[in-house]
N, C-alpha and C positions, 0 to 999 in steps of 0.2 A: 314551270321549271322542273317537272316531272325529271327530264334527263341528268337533272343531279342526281339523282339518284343510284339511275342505271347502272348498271355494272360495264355496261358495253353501249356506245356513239357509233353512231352509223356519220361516214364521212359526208353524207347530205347536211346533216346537223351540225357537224365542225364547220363545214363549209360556209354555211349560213350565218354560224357566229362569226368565223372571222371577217367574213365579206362585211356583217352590220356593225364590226369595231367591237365587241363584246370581251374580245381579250383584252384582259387589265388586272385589277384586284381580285376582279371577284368569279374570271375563271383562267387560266393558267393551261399552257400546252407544253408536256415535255416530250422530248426526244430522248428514251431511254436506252439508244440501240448497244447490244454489248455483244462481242465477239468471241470466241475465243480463239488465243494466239495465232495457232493452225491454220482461221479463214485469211489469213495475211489482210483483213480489213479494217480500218481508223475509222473506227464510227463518229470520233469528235471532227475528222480532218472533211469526213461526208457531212455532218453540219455544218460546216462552216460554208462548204459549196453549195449547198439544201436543205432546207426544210420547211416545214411547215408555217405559213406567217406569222407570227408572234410566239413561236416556241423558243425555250429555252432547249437545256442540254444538259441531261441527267446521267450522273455518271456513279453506277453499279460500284464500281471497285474504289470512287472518293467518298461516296457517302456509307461508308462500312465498318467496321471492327477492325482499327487499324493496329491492334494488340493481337487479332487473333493469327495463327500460323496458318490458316485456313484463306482460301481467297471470298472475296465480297462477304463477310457474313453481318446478322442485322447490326450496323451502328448501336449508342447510345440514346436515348431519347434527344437527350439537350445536343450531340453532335446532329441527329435528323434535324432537329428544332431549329440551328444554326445552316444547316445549308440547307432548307427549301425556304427558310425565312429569306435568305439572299437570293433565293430563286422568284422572289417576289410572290411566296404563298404566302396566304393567313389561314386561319382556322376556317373561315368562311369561304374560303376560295376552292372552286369547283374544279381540280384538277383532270385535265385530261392527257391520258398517255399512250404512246403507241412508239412502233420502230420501224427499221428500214429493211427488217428480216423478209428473204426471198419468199419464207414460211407465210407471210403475213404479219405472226407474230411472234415473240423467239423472249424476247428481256421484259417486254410491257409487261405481263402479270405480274413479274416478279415486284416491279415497279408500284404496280396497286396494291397490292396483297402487304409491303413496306406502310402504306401509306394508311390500310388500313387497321395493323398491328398498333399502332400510334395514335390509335382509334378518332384517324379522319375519314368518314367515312362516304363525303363527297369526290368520290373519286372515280373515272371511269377508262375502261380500255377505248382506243378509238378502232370499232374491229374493223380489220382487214390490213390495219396500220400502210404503213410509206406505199405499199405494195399499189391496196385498190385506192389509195388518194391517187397517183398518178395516172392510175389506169381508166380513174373518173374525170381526169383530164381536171384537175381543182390544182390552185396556184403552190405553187415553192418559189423559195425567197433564197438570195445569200446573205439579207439584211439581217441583224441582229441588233436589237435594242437591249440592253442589261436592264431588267426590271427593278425598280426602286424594293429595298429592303421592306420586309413585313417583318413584324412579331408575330414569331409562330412558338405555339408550346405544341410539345407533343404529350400524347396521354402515356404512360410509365406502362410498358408493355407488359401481357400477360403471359408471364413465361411459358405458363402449360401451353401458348400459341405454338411455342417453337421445339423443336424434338429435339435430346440431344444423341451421343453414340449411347449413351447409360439405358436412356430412354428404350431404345431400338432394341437393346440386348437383354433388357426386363419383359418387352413387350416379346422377344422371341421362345421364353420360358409361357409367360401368360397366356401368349395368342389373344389376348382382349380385344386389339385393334387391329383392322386389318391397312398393309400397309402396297401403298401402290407408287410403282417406278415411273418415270414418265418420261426413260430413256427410251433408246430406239432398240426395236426386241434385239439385234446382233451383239450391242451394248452388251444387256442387258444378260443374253445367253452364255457370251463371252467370246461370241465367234468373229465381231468387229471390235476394231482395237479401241481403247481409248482416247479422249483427243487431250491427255495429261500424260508426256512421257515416263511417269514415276507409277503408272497408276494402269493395272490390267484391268481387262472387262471382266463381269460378274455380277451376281444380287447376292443379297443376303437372303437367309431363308425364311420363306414364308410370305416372301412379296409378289404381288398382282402386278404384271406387265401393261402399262397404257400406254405407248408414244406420243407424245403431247403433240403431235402433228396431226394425228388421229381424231383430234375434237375439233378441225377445222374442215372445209370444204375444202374444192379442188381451187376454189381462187384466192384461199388463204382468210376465209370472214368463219367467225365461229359457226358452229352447226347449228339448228333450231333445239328446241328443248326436246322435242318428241327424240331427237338422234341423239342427244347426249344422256338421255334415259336410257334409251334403248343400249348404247356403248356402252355402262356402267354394269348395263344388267347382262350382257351378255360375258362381261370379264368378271362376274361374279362379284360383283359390288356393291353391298347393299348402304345404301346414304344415309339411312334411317341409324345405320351405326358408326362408332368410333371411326375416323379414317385418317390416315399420316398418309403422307405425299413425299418425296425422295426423287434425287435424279442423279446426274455427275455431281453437282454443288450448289445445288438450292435455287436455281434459275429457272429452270423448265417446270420445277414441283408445283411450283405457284399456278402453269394451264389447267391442272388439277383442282386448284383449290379455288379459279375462277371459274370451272367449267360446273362443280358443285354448287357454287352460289348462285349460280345462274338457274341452278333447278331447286331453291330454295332452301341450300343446308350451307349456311357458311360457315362453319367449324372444325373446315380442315384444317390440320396443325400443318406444318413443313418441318423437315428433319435437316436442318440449317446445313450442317457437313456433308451432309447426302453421300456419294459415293467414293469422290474424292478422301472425306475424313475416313469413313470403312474399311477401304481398302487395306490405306496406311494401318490401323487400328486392328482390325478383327485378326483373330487368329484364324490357322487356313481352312480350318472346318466350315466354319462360318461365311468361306468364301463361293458359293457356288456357279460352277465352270462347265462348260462346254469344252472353254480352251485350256488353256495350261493352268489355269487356276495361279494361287500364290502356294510359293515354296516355305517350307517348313523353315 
C-alpha cells in the first residue's frame, strides 16, 4: 500500500482499484473539478453525466469559510470534518483526487493541500486527472451511489500553514520568504485581464512568476522530479528556504505546493486571499502593472 502515501496515482493504479472494488472506507475518489464563472462550465451538472466509478463530488466553494467576504477560503476544521465525513471519509481513508481540467489538473491540488492542512495525510492527486483517464480509454459512470457517513476529525490547523494579506505586507518589508505566483505570466504582468470583473491584473512586489501549467507535460501529468528541480532553479527558487505560494485565490497556489512536495520540502504555506484579496486591499504602490495598474 506504498501508493498511500504518494502524493500523486497514476491512472493505471486508480484503474485497478476500482476495477478489484477497492473503493469503499478505506479509499475514496473525489471529483474536485472547479471553474471559474467565465469558463461558463457546471463542473457538478458534468458529474452528474461522468465520472469516475465510485467518486463522489467535491465542491471548492461548499466546503469553505462561509463567513469570509472572500471566495472558497479554508473552511473550519469541524465544518471539513462534517462534509468529507458525509463524503464517506475516515481518518484512515485513502483519499484520492483529480478534475476534469482541459489542463489535466486546475482544483485537485488545491483539494490535497485542504486535506493535508487537517493533517490527513493519505491523500493523493490522481495525475493527469479526467483528461488522461479518458484518453487511457478507463471506464466513466453516470451512476452515483451516496457513501454511508464516516466520523471524521480533522486535526485543528496550523495557521503559519496559511498566509494572510498582514502576512504578505511584513514579509514585503522583511524579504525573509520568497513568494511565488502561479498565475499566468500575462496575469501576472498585467497585460491579460483578470477572470474577476472587480479585480485588475498585477503582483505584488517581490514575487517569482511560475504558471502552474508549467509543472505539467504537454498531456497534462506532472513532470518528473529532475524537470521540476530544474523549473524551480531556473525562476530562482531555492526549496531549501522559506516559500509562499499565491495566485488569483488560493486554487492554482496549491500546483506549487504539490509540485515542492514532490521534490521532498512540503512546507509551503498558500496565501489563502491570493490576488483577488490584494487587489481589493493593497494600496496602488504595492500594485505592480504593466497595464493600467489601480487608481489612486
Amino acid at each position: 500500500m506504498a501508493a498511500q502515501t504518494r502524493a500523486l496515482v497514476s491512472g493505471q493504479w486508480l484503474a485497478e482499484a476500482v476495477r478489484n472494488n477497492l473503493v469503499g472506507p478505506k479509499l475514496r475518489i473525489l471529483d474536485a473539478s472547479w471553474y471559474l464563472p467565465k469558463t461558463k462550465r457546471d463542473p457538478r451538472a458534468e458529474f452528474t453525466q461522468k465520472h469516475i466509478p465510485g467518486s463522489s463530488f467535491f465542491d471548492i466553494d461548499d466546503c469553505s469559510d462561509k463567513t469570509s467576504a472572500l471566495d472558497h477560503m479554508l473552511p473550519t476544521p469541524s465544518h471539513f470534518s462534517q462534509y468529507v465525513g458525509d463524503l464517506g471519509i475516515g481518518s484512515d481513508t485513502h483519499v484520492v483526487v483529480y478534475d476534469t481540467s482541459d489542463f489535466g489538473s486546475f482544483g485537485a491540488p488545491r483539494v490535497w493541500w485542504m486535506f493535508r492542512q487537517f493533517g490527513h495525510s493519505l491523500v493523493s492527486v490522481l495525475d493527469g486527472g479526467m483528461r488522461n483517464w479518458l484518453a487511457d480509454g478507463y471506464p466513466v459512470t453516470a451512476d452515483y451511489c451516496k457513501p454511508e457517513f464516516r466520523e471524521y476529525k480533522a486535526a485543528v490547523v496550523d495557521e503559519s500553514w496559511v498566509k494572510s494579506y498582514e502576512d504578505i505586507l511584513e514579509n514585503m518589508k522583511t524579504k525573509k520568504v520568497q513568494v511565488v505566483d502561479a498565475r499566468s505570466a500575462g496575469r501576472f504582468r498585467g497585460l491579460e485581464p483578470e477572470p474577476r470583473d472587480d479585480t485588475l491584473p498585477g503582483h505584488f512586489p517581490g514575487t517569482i512568476n511560475m504558471p502552474f501549467p508549467s509543472f505539467m507535460d504537454a498531456s497534462g501529468k506532472e513532470l518528473g522530479t529532475e524537470e521540476l528541480s530544474r523549473l524551480f532553479s531556473e525562476a530562482g527558487v531555492d526549496l531549501e528556504q522559506p516559500l509562499w505560494a499565491t495566485c488569483g485565490s488560493g486554487v492554482t497556489a496549491c500546483h506549487i505546493a504539490l509540485a515542492a512536495h514532490l521534490l521532498g520540502h512540503p512546507g509551503v504555506c498558500v496565501y489563502d486571499g491570493s490576488w483577488s484579496e490584494w487587489f481589493k486591499r493593497a494600496s496602488p504602490e504595492h500594485i505592480i502593472s504593466e497595464g493600467e495598474g489601480k487608481k489612486v
